[in-house]
N, C-alpha and C positions, 0 to 999 in steps of 0.2 A: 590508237595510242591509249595505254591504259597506265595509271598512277597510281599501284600500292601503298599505305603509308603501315608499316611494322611500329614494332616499340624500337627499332632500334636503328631504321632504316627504311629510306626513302625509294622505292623502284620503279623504274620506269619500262615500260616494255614498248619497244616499237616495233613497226613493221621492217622487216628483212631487206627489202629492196632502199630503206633508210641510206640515202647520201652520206657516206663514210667521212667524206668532209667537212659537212656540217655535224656530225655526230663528234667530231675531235673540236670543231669548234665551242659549239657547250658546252664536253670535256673542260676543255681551259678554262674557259670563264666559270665554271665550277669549283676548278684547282685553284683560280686565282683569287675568286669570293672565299673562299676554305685559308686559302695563306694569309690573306690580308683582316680577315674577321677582327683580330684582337690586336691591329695595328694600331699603334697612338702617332702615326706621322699624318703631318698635315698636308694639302696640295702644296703649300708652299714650300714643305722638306722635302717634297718628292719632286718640284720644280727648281731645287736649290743644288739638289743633287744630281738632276739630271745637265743639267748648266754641269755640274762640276765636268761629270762624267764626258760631256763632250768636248772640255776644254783639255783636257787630259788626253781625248783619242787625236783630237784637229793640231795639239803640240810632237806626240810620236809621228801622225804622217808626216807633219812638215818635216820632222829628222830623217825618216826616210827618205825626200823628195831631194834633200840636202846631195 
């Protein structure tokens, strides 16, 4: 594995037979360090919100189960 650093970008080269599944897993945690950089929410907004979010999907199943 070898790590380039440019002026403008970071590369990484790996070897070919590289697990494509783990290679999408870095991806993400890459995309998701990238999206979240300049977030101001706290665990607790994002624990506040997730409560919401689930309280909202466990109210439409029960309407369907109806």
């Amino acid at each position: 594995m070898i790590i380039e650093r440019t002026k403008s970008e970071i590369i990484f080269r790996l070897p070919y037979d590289l697990n494509v599944d783990d290679l999408q897993d870095l991806t993400n945690l890459f995309e998701y360090k990238e999206i979240t950089k300049k977030s101001k929410a706290s665990q607790k907004d994002v624990d506040m919100l997730v409560k919401e979010i689930k309280k909202g999907r466990w109210e439409k199943t029960k309407q369907q189960l109806i």
